[in-house]
C-alpha positions as CSV (number, residue, x, y, z in Angstrom):
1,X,-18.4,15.4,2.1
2,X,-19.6,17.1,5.2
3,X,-19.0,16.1,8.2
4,X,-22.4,13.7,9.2
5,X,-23.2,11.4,12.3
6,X,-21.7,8.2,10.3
7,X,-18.9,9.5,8.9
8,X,-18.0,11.1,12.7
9,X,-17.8,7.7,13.9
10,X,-15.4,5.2,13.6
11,X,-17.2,2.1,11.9
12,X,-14.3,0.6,9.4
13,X,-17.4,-1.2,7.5
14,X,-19.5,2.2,6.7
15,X,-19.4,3.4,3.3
16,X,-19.8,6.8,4.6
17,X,-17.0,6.6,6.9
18,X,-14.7,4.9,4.2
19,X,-15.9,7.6,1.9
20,X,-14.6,10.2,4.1
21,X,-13.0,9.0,7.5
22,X,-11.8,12.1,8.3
23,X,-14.3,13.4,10.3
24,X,-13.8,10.1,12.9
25,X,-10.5,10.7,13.2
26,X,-10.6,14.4,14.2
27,X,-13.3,12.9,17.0
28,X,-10.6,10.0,18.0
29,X,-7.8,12.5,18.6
30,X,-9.6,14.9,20.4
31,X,-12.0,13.0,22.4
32,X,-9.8,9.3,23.0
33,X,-6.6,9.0,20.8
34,X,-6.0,5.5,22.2
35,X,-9.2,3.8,21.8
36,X,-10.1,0.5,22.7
37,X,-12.5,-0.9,19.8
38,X,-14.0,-4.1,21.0
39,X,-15.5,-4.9,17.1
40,X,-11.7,-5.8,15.7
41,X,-10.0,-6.1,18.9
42,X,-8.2,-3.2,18.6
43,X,-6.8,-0.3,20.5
44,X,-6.9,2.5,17.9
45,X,-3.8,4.8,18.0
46,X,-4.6,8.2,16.1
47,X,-2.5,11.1,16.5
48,X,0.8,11.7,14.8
49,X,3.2,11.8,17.9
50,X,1.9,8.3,19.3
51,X,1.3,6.5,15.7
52,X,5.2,7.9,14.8
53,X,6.9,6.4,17.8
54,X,5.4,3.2,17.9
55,X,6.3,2.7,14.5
56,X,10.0,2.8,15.8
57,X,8.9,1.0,19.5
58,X,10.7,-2.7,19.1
59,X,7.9,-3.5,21.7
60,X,5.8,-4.2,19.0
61,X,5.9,-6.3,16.2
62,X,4.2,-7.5,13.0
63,X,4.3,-10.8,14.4
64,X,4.4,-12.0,18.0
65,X,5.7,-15.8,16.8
66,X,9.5,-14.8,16.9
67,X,8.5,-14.0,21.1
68,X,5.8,-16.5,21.7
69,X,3.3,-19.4,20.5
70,X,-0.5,-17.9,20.0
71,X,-1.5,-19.7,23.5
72,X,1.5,-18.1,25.5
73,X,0.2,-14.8,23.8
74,X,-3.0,-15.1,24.8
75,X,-4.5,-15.8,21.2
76,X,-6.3,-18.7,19.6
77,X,-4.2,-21.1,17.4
78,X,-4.3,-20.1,13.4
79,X,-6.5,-22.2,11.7
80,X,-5.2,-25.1,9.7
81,X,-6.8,-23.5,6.1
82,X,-4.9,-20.8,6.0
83,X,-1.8,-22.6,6.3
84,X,-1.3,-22.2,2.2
85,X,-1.3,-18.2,2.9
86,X,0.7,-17.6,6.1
87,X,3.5,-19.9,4.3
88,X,3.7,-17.3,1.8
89,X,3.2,-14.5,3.0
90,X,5.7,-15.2,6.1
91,X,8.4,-16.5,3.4
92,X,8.4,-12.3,2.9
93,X,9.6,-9.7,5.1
94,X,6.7,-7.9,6.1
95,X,5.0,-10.1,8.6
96,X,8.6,-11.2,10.2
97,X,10.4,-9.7,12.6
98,X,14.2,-9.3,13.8
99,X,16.2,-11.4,13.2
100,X,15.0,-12.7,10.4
101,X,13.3,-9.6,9.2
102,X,16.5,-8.0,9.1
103,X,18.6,-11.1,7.4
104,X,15.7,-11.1,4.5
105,X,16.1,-7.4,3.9
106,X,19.8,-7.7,3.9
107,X,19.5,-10.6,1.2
108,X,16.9,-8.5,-0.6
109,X,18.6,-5.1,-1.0
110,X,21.7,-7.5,-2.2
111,X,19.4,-7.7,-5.4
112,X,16.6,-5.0,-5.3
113,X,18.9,-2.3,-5.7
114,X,18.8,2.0,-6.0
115,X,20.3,1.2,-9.4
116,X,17.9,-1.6,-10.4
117,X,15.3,1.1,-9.4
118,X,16.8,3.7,-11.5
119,X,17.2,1.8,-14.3
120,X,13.3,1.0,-14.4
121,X,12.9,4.5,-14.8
122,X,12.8,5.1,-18.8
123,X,10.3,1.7,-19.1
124,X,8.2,3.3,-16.6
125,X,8.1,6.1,-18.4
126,X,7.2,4.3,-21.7
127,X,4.7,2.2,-19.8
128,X,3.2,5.2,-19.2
129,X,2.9,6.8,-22.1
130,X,1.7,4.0,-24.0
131,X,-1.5,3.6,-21.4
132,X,-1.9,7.1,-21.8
133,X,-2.3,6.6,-25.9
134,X,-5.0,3.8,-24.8
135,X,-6.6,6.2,-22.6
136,X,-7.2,8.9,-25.8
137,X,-8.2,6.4,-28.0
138,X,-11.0,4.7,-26.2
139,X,-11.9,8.4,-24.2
140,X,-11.4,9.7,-28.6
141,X,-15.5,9.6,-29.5
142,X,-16.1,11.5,-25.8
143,X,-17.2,8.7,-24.3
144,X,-16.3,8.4,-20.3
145,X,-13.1,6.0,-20.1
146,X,-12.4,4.7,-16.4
147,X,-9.0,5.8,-15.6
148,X,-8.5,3.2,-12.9
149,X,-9.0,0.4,-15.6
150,X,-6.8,2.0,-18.5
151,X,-4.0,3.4,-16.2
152,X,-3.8,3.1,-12.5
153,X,-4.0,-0.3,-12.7
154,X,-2.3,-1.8,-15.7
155,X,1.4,0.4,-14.9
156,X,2.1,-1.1,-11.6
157,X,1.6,-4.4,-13.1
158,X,3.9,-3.9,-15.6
159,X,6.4,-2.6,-13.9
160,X,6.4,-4.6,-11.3
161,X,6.0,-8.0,-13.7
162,X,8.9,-6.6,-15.9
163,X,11.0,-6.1,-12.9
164,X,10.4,-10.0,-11.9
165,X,11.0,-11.4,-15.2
166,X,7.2,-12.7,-15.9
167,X,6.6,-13.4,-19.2
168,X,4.2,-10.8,-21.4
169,X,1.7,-14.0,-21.8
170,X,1.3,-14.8,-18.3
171,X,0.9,-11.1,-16.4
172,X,-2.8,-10.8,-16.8
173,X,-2.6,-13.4,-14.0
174,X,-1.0,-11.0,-11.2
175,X,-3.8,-8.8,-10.9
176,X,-6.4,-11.0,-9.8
177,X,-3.8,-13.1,-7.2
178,X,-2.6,-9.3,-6.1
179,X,-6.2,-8.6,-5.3
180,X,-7.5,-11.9,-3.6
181,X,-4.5,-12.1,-1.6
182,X,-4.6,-8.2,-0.1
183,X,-8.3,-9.4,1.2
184,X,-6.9,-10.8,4.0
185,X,-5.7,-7.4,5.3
186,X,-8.7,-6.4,5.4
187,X,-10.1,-6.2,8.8
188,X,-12.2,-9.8,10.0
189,X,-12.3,-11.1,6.8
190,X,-14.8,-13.3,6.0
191,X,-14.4,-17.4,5.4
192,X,-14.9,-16.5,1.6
193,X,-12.0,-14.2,1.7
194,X,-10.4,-16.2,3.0
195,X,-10.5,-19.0,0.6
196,X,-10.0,-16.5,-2.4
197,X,-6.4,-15.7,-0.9
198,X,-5.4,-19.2,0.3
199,X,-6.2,-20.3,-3.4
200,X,-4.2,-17.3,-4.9
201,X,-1.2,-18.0,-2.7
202,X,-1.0,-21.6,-4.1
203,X,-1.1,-20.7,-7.4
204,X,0.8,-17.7,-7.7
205,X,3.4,-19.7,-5.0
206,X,3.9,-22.6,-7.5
207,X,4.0,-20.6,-10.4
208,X,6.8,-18.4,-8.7
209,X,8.5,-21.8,-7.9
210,X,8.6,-22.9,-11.1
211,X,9.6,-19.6,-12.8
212,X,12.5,-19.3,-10.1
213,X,14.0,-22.9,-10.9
214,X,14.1,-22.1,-14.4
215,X,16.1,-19.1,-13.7
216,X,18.5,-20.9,-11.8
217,X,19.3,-22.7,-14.3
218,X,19.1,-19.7,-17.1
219,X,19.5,-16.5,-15.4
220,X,18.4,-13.4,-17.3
221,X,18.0,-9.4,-16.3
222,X,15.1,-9.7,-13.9
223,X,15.0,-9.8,-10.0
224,X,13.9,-13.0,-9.9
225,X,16.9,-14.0,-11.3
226,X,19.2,-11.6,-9.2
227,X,17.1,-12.8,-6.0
228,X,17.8,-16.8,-7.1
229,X,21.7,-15.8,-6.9
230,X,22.0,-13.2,-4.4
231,X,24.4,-14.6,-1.5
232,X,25.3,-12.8,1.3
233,X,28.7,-14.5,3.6
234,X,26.9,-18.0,2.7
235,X,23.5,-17.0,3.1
236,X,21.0,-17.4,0.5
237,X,17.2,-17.2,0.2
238,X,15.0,-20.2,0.8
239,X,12.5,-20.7,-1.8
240,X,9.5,-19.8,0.6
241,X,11.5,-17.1,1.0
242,X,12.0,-16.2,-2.2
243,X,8.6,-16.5,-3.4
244,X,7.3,-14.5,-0.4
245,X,9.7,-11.8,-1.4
246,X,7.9,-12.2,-4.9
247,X,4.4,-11.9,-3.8
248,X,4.9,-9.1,-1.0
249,X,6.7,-6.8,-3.9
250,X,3.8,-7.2,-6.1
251,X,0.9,-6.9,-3.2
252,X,2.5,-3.7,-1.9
253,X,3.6,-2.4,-5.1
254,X,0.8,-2.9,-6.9
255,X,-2.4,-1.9,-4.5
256,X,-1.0,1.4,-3.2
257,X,-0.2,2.6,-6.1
258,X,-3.1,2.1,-8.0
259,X,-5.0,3.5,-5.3
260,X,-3.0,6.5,-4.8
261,X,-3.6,7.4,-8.4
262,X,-7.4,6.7,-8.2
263,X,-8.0,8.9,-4.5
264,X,-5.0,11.4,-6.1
265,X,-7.0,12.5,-8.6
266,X,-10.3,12.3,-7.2
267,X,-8.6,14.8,-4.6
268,X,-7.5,17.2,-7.8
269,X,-10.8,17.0,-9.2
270,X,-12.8,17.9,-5.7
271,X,-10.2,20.7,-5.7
272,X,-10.1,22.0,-9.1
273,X,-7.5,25.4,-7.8
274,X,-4.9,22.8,-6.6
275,X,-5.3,21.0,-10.2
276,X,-4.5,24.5,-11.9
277,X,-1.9,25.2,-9.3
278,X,0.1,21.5,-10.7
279,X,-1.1,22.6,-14.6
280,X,0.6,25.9,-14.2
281,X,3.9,24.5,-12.6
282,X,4.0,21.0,-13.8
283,X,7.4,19.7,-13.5
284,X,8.1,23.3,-10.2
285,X,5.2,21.7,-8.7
286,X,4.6,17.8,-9.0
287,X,7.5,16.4,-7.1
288,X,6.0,17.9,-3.8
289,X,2.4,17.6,-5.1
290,X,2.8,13.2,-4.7
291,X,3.8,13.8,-1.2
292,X,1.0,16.0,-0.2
293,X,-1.3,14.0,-2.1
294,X,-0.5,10.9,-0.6
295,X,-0.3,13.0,3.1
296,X,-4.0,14.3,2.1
297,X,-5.7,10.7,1.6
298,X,-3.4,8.0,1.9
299,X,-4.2,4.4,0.3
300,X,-2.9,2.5,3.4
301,X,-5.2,3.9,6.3
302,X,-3.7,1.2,8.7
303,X,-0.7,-0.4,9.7
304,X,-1.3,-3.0,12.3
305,X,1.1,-4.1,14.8
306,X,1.3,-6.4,18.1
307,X,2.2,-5.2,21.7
308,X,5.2,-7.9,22.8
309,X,5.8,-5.7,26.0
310,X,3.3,-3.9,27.9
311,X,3.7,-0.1,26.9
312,X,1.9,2.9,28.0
313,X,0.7,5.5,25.0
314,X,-1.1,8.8,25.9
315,X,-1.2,7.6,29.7
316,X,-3.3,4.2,28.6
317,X,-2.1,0.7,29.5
318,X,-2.2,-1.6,26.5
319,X,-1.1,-4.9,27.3
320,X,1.1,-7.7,26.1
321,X,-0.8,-9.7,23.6
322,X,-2.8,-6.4,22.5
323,X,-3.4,-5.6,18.9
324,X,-3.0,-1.7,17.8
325,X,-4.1,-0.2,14.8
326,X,-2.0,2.8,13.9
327,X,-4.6,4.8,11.9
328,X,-1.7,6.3,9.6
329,X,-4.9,8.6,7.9
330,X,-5.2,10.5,10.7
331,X,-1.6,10.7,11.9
332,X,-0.9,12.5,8.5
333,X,-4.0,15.1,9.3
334,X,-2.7,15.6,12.9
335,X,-3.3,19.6,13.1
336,X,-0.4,19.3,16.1
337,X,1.8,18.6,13.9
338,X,1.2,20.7,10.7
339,X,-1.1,23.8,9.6
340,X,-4.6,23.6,8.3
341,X,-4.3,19.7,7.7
342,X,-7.3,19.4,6.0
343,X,-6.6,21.9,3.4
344,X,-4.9,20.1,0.0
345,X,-2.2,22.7,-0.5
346,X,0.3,21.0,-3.2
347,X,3.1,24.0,-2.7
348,X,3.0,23.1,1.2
349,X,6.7,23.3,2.1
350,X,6.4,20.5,4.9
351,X,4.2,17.7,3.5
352,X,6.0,14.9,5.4
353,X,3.8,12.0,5.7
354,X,3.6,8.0,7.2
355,X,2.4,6.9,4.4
356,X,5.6,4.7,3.4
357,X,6.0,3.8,7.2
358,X,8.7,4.0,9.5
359,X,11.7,2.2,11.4
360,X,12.0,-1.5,10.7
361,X,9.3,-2.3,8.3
362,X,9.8,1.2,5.8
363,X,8.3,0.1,2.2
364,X,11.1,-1.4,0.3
365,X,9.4,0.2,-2.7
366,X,8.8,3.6,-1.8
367,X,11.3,4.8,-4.7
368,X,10.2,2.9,-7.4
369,X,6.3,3.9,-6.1
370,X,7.8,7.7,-6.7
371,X,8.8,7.1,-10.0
372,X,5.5,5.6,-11.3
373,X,3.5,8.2,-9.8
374,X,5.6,10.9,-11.3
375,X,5.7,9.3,-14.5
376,X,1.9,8.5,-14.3
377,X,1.0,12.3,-12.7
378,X,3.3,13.7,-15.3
379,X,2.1,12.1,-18.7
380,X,-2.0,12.5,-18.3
381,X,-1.5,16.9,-17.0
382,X,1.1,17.0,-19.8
383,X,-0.9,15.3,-22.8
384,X,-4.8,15.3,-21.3
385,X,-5.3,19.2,-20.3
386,X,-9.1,19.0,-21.0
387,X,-9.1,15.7,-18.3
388,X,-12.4,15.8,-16.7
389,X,-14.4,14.0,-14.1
390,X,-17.7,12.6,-15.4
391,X,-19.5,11.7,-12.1
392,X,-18.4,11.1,-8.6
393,X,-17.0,7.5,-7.8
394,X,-17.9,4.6,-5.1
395,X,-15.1,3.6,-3.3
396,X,-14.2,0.0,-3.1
397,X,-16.0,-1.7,0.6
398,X,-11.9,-2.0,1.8
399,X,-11.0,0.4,4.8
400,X,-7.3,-1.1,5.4
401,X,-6.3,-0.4,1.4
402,X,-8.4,2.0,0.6
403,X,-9.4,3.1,-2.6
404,X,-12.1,3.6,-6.0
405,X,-13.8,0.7,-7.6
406,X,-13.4,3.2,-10.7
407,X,-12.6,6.7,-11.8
408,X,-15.0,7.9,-15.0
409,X,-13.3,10.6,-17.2
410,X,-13.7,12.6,-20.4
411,X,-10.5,12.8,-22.2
């Protein structure tokens, strides 16, 4: 998409700037890299050097509550509805900071280990192939088949619900809870919103309760079971805490990786030489093609963090009790830090990205991520040669976690 007066503005609820942002962010870093952006409250952090070290700056935090109440920091109380929600979601480690950021990782590790990972591999790989048979029999008439719906979406549900332990019968219901509770990232979401996420952290917060005393009682092969008896010198996990470990595995498993597959491939098809670049070198090329993929349009667009100390970036003053948005789509087009940015060049020898994070709060995931893109990536350019786009897509009105509301293919 060329470059046009909407899309060369920031404006995070423009569907020509979430269709292609890029533009806005070559304006930010040239003309104001740290931005102030009154609308969300913001101060918008844009090129690579700056977004990289305050990733790793302890002066800022995911949450300010470990340092201060919201008055003391300057920021209106949380309102009592959403109560259901935070409980969750702070139960996890991603809105938590040190100490107890690092204690919940350290119990989590203890039972989401390199060799659990590893041994999801071969189901992952089966998973795969069996979405891709679903995929060439509803695409077999030459009908277009959306490839969100058939594949990017149903693998990193079932992985992820096979790595909890949830039954076969009950994972249609992670999806929906997945989506409505990733709204609240989002930026100012609406009351609606909301609502939709309070609702889905209730249920999907007593279902995990339930599920999780059962497997005390009657362990099996699953995380859930391995988090229920992990123990660390005495320490174990709350419940909250094991239920927000639960829901932050499937929220950040599952979204980003859907999403990458969806904006992966749209960025194949809009660059049909890179697509015969992978074809001719599939298994030479692919490892380094998810890495540049993800560099060259990244699902997670923002990280958020708060300021906990007054810091200086680019020669600005951003103050304590400051919110900055670290605009991790631009940091990975930064032409200071690598060659023709824009260009998707899937042999690139240094396609380094943020997409994954940094320092304290690096996805947990990022391996088992690897592994289903590979195994997603590998299967439809192996056994779908003649994979073609049928008409351009909408994207989805999400800027934070963005991606397609579908991808329409003839198989």
């Amino acid at each position: 998409m060329p470059a046009t007066a909407s899309s060369a503005t920031y404006d995070p609820w423009s569907p020509a700037f979430v269709g292609d942002p890029y533009p806005a962010y070559a304006r930010l870093r040239d003309e104001a890299p740290v931005r102030y952006f009154a609308p969300t409250d913001q101060w918008l952090i844009s090129r690579h050097e700056d977004v990289d070290a305050l990733l790793r700056d302890r002066r800022l935090g995911r949450s300010y509550l470990h340092v201060a109440t919201p008055a003391e920091f300057g920021r209106d109380p949380e309102p009592a509805h959403l109560d259901p929600f935070w409980r969750v979601v702070r139960g996890g480690m991603l809105d938590v900071e040190p100490p107890d950021h690092t204690r919940l990782r350290r119990l989590v590790s203890k039972a989401f280990t390199p060799r659990m990972v590893a041994r999801l591999a071969p189901m992952v790989v089966r998973t795969a192939e069996g979405l891709i048979d679903d995929l060439l029999d509803a695409g077999s008439d030459g009908s277009p088949v959306d490839l969100l719906s058939t594949v990017a979406e149903p693998l990193p549900v079932t992985v992820i619900a096979e790595m909890l332990g949830i039954p076969a019968a009950d994972q249609h219901l992670l999806r929906p809870w997945s989506a409505d509770i990733c709204g609240m990232y989002e930026l100012n979401p609406s009351r609606k919103v909301q609502d939709l996420a309070v609702t889905a952290c209730l249920e999907f917060g007593d279902y995990l309760r339930a599920l999780a005393a059962e497997r005390r009682v009657r362990p099996g092969d699953d995380l859930i079971s391995a988090l229920t008896q992990v123990v660390d010198e005495g320490d174990v996990l709350t419940e909250d805490e094991l239920v927000g470990t639960c829901v932050l595995l499937l929220n950040a498993g599952h979204e980003a990786t859907v999403n990458m597959t969806g904006n992966g491939w749209w960025s194949l098809f809009r660059n049909p030489d890179q697509l015969a670049v992978l074809r001719s070198d599939l298994d030479g090329v692919l490892p380094g093609a998810i890495e540049e993929l993800m560099r060259w349009d990244t699902p997670a667009q923002m990280f958020e963090r708060w300021v906990l100390e007054d810091i200086e970036v680019a020669g600005v003053q951003i103050p304590r009790g400051a919110e900055v948005a670290l605009l991790f789509g631009s940091a990975n087009r930064d032409p200071a830090v690598r060659e023709d940015p824009d260009v998707l060049d899937l042999r690139r020898t240094s396609n380094t990205h943020l997409s994954f994070g940094l320092g304290a709060h690096y996805c947990l995931g990022a391996a088992l991520a690897r592994i289903e893109l590979s195994a997603s990536y590998g299967a439809l350019l192996r056994r779908v040669p003649r994979l073609t786009l049928v008409a351009e897509p909408l994207w989805k009105p999400g800027y934070v976690l963005r991606g397609l509301e579908e991808l329409c293919v003839t198989v």
